[in-house]
MDAnalysis code that builds the backbone (N, CA, C; Angstrom):
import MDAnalysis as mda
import numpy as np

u = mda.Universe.empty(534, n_residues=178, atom_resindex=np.repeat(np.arange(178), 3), trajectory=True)
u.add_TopologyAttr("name", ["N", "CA", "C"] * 178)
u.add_TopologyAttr("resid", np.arange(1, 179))
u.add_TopologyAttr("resname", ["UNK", "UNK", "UNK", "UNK", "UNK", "UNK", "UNK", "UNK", "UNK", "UNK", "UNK", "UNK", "UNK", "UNK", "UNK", "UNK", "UNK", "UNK", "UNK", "UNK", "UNK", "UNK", "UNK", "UNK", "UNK", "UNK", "UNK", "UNK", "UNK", "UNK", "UNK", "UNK", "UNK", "UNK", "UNK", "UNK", "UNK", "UNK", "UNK", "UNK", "UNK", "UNK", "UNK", "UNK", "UNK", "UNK", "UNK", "UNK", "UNK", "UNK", "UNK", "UNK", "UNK", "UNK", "UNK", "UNK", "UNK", "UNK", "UNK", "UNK", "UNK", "UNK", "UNK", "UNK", "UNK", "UNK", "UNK", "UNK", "UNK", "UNK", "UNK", "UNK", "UNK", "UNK", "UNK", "UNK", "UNK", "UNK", "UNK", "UNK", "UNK", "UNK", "UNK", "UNK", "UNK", "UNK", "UNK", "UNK", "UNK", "UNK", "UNK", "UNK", "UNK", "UNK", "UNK", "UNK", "UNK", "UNK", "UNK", "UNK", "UNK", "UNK", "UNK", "UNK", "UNK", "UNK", "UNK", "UNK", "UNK", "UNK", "UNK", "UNK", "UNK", "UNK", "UNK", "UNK", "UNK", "UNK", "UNK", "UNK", "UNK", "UNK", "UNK", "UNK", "UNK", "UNK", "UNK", "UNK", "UNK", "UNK", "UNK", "UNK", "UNK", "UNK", "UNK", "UNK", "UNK", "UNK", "UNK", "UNK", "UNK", "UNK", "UNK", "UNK", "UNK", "UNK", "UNK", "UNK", "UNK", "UNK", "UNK", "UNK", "UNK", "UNK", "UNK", "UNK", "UNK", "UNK", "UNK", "UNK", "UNK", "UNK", "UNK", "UNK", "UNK", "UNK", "UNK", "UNK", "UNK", "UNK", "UNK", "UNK", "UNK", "UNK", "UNK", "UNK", "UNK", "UNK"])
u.atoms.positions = np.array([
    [89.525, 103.007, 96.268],
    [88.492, 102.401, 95.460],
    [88.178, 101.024, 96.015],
    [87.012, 100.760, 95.530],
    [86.617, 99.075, 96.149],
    [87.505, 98.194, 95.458],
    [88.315, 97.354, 96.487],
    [89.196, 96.309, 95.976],
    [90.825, 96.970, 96.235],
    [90.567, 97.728, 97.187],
    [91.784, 98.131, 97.732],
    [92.204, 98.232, 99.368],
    [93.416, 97.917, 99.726],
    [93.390, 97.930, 101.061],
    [94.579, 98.761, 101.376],
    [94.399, 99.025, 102.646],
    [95.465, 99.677, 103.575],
    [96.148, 98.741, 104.860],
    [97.129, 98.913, 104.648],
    [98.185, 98.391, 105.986],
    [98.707, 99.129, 106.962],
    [98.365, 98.800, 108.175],
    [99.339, 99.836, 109.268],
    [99.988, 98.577, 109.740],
    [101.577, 98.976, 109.671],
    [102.400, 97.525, 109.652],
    [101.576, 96.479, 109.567],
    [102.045, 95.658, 110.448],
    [101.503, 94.468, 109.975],
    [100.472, 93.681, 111.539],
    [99.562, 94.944, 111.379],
    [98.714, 94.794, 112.703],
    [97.538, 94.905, 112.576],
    [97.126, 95.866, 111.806],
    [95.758, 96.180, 110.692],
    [95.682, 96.435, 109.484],
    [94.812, 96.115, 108.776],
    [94.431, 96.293, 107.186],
    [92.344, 96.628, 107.667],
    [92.782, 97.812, 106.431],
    [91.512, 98.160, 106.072],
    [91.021, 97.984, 104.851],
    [90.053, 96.476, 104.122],
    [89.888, 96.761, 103.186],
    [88.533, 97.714, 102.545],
    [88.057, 98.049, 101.373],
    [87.233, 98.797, 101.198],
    [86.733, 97.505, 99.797],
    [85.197, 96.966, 100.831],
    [84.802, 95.922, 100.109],
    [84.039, 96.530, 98.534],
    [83.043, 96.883, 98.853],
    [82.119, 97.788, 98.398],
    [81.817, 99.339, 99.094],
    [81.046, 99.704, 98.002],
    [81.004, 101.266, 98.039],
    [80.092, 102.045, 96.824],
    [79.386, 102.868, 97.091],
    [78.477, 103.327, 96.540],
    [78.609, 104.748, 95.416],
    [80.172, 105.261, 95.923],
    [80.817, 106.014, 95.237],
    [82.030, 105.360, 94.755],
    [83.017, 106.125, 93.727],
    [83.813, 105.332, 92.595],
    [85.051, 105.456, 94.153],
    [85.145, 106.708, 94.939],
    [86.489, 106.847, 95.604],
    [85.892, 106.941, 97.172],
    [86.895, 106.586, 98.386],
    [86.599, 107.280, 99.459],
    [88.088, 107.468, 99.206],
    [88.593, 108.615, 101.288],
    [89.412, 109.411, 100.880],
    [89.681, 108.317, 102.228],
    [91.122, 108.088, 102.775],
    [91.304, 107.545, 103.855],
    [92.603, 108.154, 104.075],
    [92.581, 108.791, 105.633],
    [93.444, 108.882, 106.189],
    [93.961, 108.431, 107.451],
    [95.352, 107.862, 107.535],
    [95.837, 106.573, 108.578],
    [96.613, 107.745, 109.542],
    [96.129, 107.887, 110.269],
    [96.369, 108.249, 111.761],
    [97.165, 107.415, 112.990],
    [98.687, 106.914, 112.804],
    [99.310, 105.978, 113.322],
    [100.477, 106.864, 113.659],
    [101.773, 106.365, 114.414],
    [103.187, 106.724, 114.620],
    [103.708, 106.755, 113.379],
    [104.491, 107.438, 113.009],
    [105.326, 107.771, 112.053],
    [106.649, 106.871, 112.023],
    [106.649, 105.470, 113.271],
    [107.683, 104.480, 112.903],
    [106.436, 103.036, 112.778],
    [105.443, 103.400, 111.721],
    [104.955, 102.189, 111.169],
    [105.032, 102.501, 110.092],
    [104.983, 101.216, 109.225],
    [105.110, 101.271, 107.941],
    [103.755, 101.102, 107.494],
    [103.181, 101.628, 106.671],
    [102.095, 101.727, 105.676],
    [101.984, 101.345, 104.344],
    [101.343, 100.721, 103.977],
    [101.413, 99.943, 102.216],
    [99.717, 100.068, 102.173],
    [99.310, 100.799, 100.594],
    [98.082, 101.044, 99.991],
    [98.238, 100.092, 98.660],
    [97.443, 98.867, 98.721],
    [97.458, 98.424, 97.018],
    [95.922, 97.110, 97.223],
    [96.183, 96.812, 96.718],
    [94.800, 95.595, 95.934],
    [94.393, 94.638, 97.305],
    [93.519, 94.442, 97.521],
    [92.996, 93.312, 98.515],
    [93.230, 92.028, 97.794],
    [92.858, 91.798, 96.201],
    [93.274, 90.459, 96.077],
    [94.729, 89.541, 96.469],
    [95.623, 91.176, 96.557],
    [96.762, 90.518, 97.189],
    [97.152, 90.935, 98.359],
    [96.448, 91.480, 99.226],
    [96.578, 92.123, 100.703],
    [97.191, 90.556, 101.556],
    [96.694, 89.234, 101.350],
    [97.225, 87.619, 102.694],
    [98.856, 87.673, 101.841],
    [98.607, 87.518, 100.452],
    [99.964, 86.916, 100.459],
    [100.943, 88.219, 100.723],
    [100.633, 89.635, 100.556],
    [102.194, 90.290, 100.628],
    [101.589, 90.458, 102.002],
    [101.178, 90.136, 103.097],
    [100.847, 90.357, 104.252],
    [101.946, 88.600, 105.036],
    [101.691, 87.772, 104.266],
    [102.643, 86.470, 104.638],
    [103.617, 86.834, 103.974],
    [104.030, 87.601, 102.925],
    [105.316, 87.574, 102.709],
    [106.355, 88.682, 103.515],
    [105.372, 89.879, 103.960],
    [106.233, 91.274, 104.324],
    [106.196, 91.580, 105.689],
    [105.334, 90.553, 106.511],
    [105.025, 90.792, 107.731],
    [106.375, 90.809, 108.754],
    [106.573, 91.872, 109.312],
    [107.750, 91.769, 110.791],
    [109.034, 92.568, 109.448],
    [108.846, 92.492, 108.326],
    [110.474, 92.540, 107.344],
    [109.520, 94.348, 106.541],
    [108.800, 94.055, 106.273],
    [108.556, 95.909, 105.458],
    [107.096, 96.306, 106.333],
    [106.441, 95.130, 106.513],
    [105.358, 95.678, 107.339],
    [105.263, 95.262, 109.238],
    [106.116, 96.573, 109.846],
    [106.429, 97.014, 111.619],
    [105.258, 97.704, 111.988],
    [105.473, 97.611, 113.229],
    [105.328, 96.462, 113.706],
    [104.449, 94.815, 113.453],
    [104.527, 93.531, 113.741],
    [105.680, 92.950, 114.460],
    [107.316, 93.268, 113.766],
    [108.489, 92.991, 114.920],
    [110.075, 93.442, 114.400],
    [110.438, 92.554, 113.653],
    [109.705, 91.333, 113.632],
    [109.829, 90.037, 112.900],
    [108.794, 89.379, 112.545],
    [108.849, 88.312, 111.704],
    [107.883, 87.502, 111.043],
    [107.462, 86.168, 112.137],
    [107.948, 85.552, 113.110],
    [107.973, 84.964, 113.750],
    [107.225, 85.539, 115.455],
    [107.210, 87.068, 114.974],
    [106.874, 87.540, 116.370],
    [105.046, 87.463, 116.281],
    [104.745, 87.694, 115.142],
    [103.577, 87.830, 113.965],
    [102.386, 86.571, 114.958],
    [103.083, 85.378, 114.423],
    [102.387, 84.448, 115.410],
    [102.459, 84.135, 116.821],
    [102.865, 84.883, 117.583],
    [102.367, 85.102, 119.064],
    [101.231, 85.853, 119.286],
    [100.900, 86.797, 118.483],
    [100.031, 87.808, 118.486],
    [98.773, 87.733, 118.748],
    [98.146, 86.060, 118.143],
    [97.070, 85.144, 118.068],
    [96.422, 84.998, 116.582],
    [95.061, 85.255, 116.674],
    [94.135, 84.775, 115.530],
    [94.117, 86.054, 114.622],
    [94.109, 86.433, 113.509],
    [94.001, 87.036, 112.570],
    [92.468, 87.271, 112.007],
    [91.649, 88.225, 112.656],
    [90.189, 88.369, 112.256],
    [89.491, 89.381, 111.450],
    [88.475, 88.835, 111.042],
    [88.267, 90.168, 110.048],
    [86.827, 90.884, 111.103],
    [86.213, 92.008, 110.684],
    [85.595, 92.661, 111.634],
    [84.814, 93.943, 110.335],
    [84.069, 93.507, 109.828],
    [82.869, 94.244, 108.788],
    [82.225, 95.399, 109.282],
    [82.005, 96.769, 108.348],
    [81.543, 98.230, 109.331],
    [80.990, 98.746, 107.898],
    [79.326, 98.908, 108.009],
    [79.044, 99.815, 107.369],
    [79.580, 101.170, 107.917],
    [79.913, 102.198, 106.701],
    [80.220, 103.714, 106.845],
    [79.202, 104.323, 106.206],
    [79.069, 105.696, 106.146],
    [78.280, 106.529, 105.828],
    [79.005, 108.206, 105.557],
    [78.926, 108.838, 104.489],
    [79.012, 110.049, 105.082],
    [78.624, 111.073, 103.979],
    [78.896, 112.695, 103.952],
    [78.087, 113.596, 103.166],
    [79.250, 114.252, 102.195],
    [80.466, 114.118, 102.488],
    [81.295, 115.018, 101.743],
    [82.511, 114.012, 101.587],
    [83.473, 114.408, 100.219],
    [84.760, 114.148, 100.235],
    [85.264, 114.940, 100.647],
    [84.963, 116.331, 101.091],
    [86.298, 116.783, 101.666],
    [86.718, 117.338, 102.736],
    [85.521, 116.244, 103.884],
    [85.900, 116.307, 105.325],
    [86.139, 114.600, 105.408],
    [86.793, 114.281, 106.569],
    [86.554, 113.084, 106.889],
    [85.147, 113.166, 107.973],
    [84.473, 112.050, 107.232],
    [83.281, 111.492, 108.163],
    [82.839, 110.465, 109.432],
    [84.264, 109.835, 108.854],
    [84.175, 108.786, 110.513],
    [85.502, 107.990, 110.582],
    [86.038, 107.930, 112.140],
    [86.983, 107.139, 112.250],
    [86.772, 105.815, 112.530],
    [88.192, 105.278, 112.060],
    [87.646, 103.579, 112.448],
    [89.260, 103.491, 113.189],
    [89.094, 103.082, 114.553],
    [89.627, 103.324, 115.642],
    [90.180, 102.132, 116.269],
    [91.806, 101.766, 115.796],
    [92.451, 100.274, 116.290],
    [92.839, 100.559, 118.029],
    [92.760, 99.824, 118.991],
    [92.954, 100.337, 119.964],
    [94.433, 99.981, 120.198],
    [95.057, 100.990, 120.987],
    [97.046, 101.181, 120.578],
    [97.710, 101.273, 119.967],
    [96.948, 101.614, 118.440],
    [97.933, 101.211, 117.130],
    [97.237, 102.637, 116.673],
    [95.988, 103.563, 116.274],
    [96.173, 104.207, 115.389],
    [94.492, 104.528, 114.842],
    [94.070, 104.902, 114.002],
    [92.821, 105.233, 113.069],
    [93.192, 105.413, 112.042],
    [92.186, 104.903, 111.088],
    [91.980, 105.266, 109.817],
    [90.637, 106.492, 109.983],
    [90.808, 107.318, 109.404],
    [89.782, 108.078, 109.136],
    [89.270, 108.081, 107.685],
    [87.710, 108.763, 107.592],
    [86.988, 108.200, 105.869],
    [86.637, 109.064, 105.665],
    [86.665, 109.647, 104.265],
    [86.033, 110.722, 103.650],
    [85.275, 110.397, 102.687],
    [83.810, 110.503, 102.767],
    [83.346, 109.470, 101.266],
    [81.878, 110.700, 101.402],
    [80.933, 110.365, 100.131],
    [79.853, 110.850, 100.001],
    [79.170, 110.038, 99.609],
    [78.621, 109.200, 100.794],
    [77.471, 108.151, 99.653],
    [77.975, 107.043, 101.582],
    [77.685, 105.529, 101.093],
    [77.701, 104.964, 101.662],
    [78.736, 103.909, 101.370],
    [79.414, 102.981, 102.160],
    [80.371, 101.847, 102.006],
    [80.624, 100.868, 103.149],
    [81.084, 99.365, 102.926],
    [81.398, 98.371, 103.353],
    [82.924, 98.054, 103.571],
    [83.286, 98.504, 105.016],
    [85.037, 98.090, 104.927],
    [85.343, 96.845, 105.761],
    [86.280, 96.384, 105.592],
    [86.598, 95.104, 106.684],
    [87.670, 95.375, 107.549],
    [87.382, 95.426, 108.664],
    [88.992, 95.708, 109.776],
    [89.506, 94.449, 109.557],
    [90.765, 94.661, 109.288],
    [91.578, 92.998, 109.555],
    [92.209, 93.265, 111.086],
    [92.557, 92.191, 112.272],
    [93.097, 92.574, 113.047],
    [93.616, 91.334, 113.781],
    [94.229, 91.649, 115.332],
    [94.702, 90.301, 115.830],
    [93.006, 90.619, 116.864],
    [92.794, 89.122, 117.115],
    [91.550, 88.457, 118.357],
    [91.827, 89.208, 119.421],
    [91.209, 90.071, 120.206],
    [91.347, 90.941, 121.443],
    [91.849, 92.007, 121.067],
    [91.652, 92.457, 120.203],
    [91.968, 93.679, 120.050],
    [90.685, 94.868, 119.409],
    [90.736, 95.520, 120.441],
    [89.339, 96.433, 119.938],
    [89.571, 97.373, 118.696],
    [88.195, 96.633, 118.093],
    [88.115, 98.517, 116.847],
    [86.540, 98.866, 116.936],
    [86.610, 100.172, 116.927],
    [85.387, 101.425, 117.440],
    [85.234, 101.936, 116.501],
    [84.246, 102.576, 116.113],
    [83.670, 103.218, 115.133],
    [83.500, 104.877, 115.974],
    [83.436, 105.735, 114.920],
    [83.142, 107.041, 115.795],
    [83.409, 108.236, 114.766],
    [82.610, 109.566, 115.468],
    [82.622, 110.609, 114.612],
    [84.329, 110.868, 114.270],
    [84.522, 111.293, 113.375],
    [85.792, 111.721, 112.490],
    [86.479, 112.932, 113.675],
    [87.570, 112.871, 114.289],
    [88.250, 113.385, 115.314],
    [88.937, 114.334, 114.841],
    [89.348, 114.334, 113.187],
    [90.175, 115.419, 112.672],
    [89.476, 115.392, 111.366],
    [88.850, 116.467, 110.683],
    [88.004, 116.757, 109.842],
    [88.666, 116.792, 108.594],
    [90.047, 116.970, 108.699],
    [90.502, 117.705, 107.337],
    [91.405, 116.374, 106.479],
    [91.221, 115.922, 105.639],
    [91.916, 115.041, 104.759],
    [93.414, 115.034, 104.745],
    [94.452, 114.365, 104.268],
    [95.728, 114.137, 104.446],
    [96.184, 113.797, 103.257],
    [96.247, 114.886, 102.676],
    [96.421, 114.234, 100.922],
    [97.833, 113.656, 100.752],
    [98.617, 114.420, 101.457],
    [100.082, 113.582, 101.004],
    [99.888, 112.217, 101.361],
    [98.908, 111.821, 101.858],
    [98.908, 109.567, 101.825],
    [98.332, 109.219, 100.340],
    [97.765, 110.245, 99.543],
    [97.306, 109.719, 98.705],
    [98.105, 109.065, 97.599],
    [98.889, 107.718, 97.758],
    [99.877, 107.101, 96.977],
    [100.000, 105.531, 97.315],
    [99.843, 104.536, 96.050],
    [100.076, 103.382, 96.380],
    [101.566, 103.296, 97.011],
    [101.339, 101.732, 97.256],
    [103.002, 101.263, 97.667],
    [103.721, 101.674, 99.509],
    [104.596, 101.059, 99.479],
    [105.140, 101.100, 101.058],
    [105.480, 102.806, 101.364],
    [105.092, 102.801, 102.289],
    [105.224, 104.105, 103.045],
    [106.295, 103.555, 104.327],
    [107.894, 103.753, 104.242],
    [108.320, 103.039, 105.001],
    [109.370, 104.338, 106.273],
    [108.972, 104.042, 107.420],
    [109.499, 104.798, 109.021],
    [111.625, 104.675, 107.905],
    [112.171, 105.407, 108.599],
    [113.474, 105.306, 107.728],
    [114.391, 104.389, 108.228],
    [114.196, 103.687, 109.643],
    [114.782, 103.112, 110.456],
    [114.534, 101.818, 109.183],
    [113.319, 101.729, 109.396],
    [112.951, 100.464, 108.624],
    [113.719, 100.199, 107.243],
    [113.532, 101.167, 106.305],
    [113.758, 101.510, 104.531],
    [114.881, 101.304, 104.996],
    [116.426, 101.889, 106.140],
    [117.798, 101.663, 106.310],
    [118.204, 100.092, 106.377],
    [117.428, 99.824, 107.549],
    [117.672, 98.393, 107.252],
    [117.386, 96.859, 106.107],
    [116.365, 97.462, 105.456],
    [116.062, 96.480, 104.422],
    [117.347, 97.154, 103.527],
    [117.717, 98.600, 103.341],
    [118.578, 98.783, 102.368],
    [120.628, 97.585, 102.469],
    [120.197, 97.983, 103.789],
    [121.390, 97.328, 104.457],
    [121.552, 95.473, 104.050],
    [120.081, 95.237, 104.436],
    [119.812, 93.674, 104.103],
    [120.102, 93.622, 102.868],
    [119.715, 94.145, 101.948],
    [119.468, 94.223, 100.544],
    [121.152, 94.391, 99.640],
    [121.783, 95.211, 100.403],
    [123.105, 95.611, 100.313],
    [123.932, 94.232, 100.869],
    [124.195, 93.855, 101.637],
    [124.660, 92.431, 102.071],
    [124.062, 91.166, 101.434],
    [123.399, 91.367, 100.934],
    [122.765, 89.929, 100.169],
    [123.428, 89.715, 98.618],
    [123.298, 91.118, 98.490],
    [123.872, 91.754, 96.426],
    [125.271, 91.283, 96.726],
    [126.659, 91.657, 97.756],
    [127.816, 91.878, 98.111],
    [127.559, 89.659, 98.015],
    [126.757, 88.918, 98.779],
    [127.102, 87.997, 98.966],
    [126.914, 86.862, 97.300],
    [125.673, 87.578, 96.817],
    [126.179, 86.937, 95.576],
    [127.082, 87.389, 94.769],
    [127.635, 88.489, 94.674],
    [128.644, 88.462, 93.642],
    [130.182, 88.307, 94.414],
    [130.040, 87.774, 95.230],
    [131.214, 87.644, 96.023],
    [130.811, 85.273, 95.391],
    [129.935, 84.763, 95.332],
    [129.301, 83.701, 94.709],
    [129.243, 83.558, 93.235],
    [129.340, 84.621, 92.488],
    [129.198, 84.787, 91.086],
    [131.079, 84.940, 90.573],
    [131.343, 85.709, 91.661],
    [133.090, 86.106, 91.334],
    [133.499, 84.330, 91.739],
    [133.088, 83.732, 92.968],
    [134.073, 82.300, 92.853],
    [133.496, 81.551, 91.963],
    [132.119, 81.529, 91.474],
    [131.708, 80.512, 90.454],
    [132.558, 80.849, 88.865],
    [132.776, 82.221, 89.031],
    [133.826, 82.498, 87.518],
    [135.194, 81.933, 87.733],
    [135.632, 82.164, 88.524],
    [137.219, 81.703, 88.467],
    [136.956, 80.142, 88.917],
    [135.942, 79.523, 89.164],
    [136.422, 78.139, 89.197],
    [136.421, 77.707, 87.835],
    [135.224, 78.457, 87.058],
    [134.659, 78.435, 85.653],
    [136.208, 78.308, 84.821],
    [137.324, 79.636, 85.161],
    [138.459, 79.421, 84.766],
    [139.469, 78.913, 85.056],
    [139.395, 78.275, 86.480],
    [140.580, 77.416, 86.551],
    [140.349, 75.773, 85.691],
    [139.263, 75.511, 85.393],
    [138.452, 74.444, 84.435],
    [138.674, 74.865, 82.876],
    [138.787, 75.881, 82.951],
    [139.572, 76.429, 81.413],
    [141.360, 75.891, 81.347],
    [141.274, 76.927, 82.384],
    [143.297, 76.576, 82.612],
    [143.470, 74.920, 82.498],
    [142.961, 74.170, 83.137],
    [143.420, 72.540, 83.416],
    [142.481, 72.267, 82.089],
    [141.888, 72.610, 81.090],
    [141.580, 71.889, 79.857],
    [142.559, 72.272, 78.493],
    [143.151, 73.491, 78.624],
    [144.024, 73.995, 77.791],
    [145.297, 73.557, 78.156],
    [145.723, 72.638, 79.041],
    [147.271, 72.781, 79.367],
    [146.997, 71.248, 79.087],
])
């Protein structure tokens, strides 16, 4: 719907500005070790500064992010006759396509890095991809393992912080009762 975007890691976003119908259908045509996230454009910069290189791969890091260069946006009227072919790809060069399924007409924005080409072109695979149809991170498992891992070592380090903040809590008991 208009006011929603797509992420292929953290290299392109497609938002869908306007649109002449209530839905288009989009399917992301990338490697199966990028991570993908579908939710709101009003918050596409900040979870894009917050998740970049850490849930949205490629970049492997957040720091790798700014070597990459300028961060540009890149505007494409679409067009097409049916929802339930795709009608046109929109074509990142080395990274992947989004393909569109819409009936009516619409306004998307490529987000991308400076030198990096995106093409417009007839729809290369006709048939829709319904299992993408779902907000939220779509995450490669390499990736989902390691945030679980991060996530797992961080929990272990505060309550390993919560366990010494209690017993100092009680040795401050012990030396007030004696």
């Amino acid at each position: 719907q208009a006011g929603q975007s797509v992420h292929i890691g953290g290299l392109t976003r497609l938002d869908l500005l306007e649109a002449s119908v209530q839905t288009i259908y989009v399917t992301v045509w990338a490697s199966a070790n990028i991570s993908l996230h579908l939710g709101k454009t009003e918050n596409a910069e900040e979870l894009r500064d917050k998740h970049v290189g850490i849930r949205l791969q490629p970049p492997v890091a957040a720091e790798r992010a700014t070597e990459l260069g300028q961060w540009t946006e890149r505007r494409i009227d679409v067009s097409g006759v049916s929802w339930d072919v795709n009608s046109t790809d929109i074509a990142v060069s080395g990274l992947g396509w989004y393909s569109l399924g819409l009936k009516g007409n619409a306004t998307v924005a490529v987000h991308t890095f400076d030198g990096i080409d995106v093409t417009q072109r007839d729809a290369m695979i006709l048939h829709r991809a319904k299992f993408l149809e779902r907000p939220g991170f779509l995450l490669p498992i390499a990736i989902a393992n390691a945030i679980g891992e991060e996530t797992r070592k961080k929990n272990e380090r505060l309550n390993a912080q919560q366990q010494s903040d209690d017993d100092d809590d009680d040795d401050l008991s012990d030396d007030e009762s004696a």
